[in-house]
C-alpha positions in Angstrom: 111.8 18.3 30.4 112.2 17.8 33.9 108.8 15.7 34.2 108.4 13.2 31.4 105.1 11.9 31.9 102.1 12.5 33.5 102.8 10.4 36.5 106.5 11.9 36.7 104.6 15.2 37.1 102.1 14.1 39.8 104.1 12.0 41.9 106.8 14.5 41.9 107.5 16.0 45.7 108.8 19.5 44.5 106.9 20.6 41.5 108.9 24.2 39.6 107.1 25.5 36.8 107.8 28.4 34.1 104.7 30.2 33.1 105.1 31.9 29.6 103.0 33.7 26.8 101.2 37.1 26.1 100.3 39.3 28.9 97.1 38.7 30.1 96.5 35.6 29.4 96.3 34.5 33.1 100.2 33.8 34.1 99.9 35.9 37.0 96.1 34.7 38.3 97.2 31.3 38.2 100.6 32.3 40.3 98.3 34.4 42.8 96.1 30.9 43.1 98.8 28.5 43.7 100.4 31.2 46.2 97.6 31.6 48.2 97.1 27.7 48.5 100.2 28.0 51.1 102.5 25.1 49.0 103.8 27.3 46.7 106.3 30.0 46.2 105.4 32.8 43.5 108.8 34.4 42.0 107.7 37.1 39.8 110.1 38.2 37.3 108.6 41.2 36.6 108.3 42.1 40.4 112.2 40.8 40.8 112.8 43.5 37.6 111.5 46.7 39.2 112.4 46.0 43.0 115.9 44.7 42.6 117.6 45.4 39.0 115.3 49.0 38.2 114.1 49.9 41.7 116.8 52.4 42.1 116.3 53.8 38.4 112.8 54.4 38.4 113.2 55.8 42.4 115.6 58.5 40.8 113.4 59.1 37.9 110.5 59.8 40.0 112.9 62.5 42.2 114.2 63.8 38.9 110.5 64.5 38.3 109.9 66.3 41.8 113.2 68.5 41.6 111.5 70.1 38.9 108.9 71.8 41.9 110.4 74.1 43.9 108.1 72.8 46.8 109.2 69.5 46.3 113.2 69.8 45.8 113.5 71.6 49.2 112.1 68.5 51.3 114.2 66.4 48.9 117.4 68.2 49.6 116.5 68.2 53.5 115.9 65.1 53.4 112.6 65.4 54.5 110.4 63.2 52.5 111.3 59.5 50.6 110.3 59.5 47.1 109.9 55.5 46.5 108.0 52.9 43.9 105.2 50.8 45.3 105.5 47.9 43.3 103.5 44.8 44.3 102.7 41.6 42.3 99.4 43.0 40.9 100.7 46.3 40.4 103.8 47.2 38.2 102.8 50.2 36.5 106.0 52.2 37.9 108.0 49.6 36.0 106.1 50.7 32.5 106.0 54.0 33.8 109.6 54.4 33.3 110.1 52.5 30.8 107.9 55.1 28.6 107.0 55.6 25.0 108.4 57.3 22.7 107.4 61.0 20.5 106.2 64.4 21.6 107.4 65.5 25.3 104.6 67.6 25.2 102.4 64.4 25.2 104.2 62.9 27.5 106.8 61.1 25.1 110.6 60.4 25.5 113.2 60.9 22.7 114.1 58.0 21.1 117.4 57.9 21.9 116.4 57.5 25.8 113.5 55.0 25.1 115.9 53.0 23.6 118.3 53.6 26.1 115.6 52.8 28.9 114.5 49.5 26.4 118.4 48.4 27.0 118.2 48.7 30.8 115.0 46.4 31.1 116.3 44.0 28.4 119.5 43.4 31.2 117.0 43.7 33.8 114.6 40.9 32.6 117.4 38.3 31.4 119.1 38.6 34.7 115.8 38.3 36.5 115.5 35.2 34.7 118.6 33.8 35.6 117.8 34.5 39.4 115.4 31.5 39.0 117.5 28.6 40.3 118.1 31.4 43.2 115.0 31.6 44.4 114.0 27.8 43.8 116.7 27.1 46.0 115.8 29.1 48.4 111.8 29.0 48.5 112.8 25.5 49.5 115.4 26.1 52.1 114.6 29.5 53.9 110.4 28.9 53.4 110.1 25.7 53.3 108.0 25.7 50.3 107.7 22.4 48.2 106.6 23.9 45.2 107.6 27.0 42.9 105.9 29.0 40.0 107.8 31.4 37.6 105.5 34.0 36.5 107.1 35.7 33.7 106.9 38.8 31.8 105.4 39.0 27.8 108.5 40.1 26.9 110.5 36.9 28.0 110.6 35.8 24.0 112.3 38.8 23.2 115.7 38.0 24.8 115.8 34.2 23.4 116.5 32.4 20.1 114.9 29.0 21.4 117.4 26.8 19.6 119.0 24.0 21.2 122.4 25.8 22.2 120.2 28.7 23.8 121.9 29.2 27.1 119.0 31.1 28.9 116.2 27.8 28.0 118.8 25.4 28.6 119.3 27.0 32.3 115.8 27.4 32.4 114.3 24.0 31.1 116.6 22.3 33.5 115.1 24.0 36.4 111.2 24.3 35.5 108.8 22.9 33.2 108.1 25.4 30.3 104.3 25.9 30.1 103.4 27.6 27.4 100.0 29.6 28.1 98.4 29.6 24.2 95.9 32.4 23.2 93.6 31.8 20.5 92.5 34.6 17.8 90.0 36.0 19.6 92.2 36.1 22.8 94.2 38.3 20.7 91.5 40.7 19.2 90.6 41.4 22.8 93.9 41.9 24.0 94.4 44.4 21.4 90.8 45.6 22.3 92.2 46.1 26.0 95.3 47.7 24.8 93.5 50.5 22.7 91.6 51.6 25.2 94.7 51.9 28.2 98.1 51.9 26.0 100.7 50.9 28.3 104.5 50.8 27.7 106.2 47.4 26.4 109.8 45.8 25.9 110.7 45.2 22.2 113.7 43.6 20.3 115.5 46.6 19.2 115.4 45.4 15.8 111.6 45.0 16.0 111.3 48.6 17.3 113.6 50.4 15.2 111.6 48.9 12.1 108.5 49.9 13.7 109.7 53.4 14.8 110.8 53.8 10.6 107.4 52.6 9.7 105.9 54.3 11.5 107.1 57.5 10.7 107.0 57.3 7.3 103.5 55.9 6.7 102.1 58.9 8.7 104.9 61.2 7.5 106.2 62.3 10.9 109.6 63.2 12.3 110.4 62.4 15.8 108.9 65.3 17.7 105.2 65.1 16.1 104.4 61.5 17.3 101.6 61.2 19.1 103.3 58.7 22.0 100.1 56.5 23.1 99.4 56.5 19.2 102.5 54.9 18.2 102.4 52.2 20.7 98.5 51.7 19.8 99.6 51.0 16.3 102.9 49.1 17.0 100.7 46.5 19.4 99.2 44.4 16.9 102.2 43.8 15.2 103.9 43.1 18.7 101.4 40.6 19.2 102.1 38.8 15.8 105.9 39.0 15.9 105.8 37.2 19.3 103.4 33.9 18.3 106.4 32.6 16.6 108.6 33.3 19.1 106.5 31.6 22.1 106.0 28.9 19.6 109.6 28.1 19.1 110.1 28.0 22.8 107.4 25.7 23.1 109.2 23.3 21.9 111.3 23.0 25.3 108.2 22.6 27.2 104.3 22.0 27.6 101.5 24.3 25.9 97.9 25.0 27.4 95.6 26.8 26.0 94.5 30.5 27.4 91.0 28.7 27.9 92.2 26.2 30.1 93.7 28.3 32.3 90.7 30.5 32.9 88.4 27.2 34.0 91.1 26.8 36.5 90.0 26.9 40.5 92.4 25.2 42.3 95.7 23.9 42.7 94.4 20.2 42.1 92.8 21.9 38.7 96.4 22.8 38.1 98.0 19.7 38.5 95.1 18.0 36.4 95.7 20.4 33.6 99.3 20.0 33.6 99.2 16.4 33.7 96.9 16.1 30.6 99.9 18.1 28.9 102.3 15.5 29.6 102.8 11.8 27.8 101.1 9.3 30.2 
């Protein structure tokens, strides 16, 4: 770890974090609060994802969608209108937008063939967002001025790593940041999925973990492709999301801190932060 003890952590003039763990658990409210002190720099990956690495796929999948009105593909082809993604910090929904769900295009789904194929293009997205941190470290310091630096990541950031010692993507990322692990308890998790039933939203999954899902899936309820219910199948596929991924968090945890979800929530400020983080550490 970059900061060994507690006092390596508070005396430290350039403090670079990693936030990891379940969406919603507060990764990106603690970022917002640290940014808006004025000391530190907030590099979203998910943001990075759908502005730089998918900004011109989901542009052209929103125009796809518009060529489809005859209103609509006129101005396109006279280049009269922009058709473009608002993606800010707080909101990333053209990001899960795109990425979809899978079943009946009458309900909205995709075929599976192109949700995987759409899974494949974040996977690249988000593990070469990640690499961009020591980018953006480096330059939060030298174009801002900014002493320190968050990494808000994505949920989906245990996906895309093994966690073992030869892991290149922790060993890159370790070196740079300490690895806080945000921790949810049980009930963090039945009101997560709670959350999730009521707005389904689109996810990233290992492909193995999908395909096993997707053949599940079908078979418990009898289905072919065509006849799934999209927000259905992701509704059912959540909970088990939720419990493949503890392990995985928890064997990254190992290069790092851990805090718990509760912690984070008593948080106000950026000395609360610090406080936290330093109770985390060896004295």
């Amino acid at each position: 770890m970059i900061y060994e003890t507690a006092s390596d952590w508070l005396n430290a003039p350039q403090k670079r974090v990693l936030l990891f763990g379940m969406s919603g658990l507060g990764k990106t409210h603690v970022s917002n609060m640290l940014r808006a002190s004025g000391d530190w720099f907030h590099y979203s990956v998910d943001y990075r994802i759908g502005t730089r690495y998918m900004g011109e796929l989901i542009a052209d999948n929103a125009k796809r969608e518009a060529m489809q009105v005859p209103f609509l593909r006129d101005l396109l082809l006279s280049d009269s209108i922009y058709i473009g993604s608002n993606i800010t910090f707080d909101n990333l929904t053209p990001v899960s937008t795109y990425l979809g769900k899978p079943g009946d295009p009458a309900q909205g789904g995709l075929p599976m063939a192109e949700f995987k194929r759409r899974q494949a293009q974040f996977q690249a997205a988000e593990i070469a967002a990640l690499n961009d941190t020591p980018h953006f470290i480096d330059r939060a310091g030298a174009l801002y001025g900014y002493p320190h630096f968050i990494c808000d990541t994505g949920g989906s950031i245990c996906e895309w790593v093994n966690g073992t010692d030869d892991d290149p993507l922790m060993q890159m990322l370790s070196q740079n940041c300490l690895m806080v692990w945000i921790k949810g308890s049980d009930a963090h998790t039945a009101e997560l999925v709670r959350r999730f039933d009521k707005a389904p939203k689109p996810m990233a999954y290992r492909p193995d973990f999908l395909a096993d899902c997707w053949d599940r899936y079908l078979n418990e309820n009898n289905l072919s492709e065509g006849d799934v219910n999209p927000d259905d199948f992701i509704r059912w596929t959540y909970a088990s999301a939720l419990a493949h991924r503890q392990p995985l968090y928890e064997r990254m945890s190992r290069w790092g801190v851990t805090v718990t979800a509760e912690a984070i929530a008593d948080l106000r400020s950026p000395a609360d932060f610090d406080a936290l983080i330093a109770r985390s550490l060896p004295a």
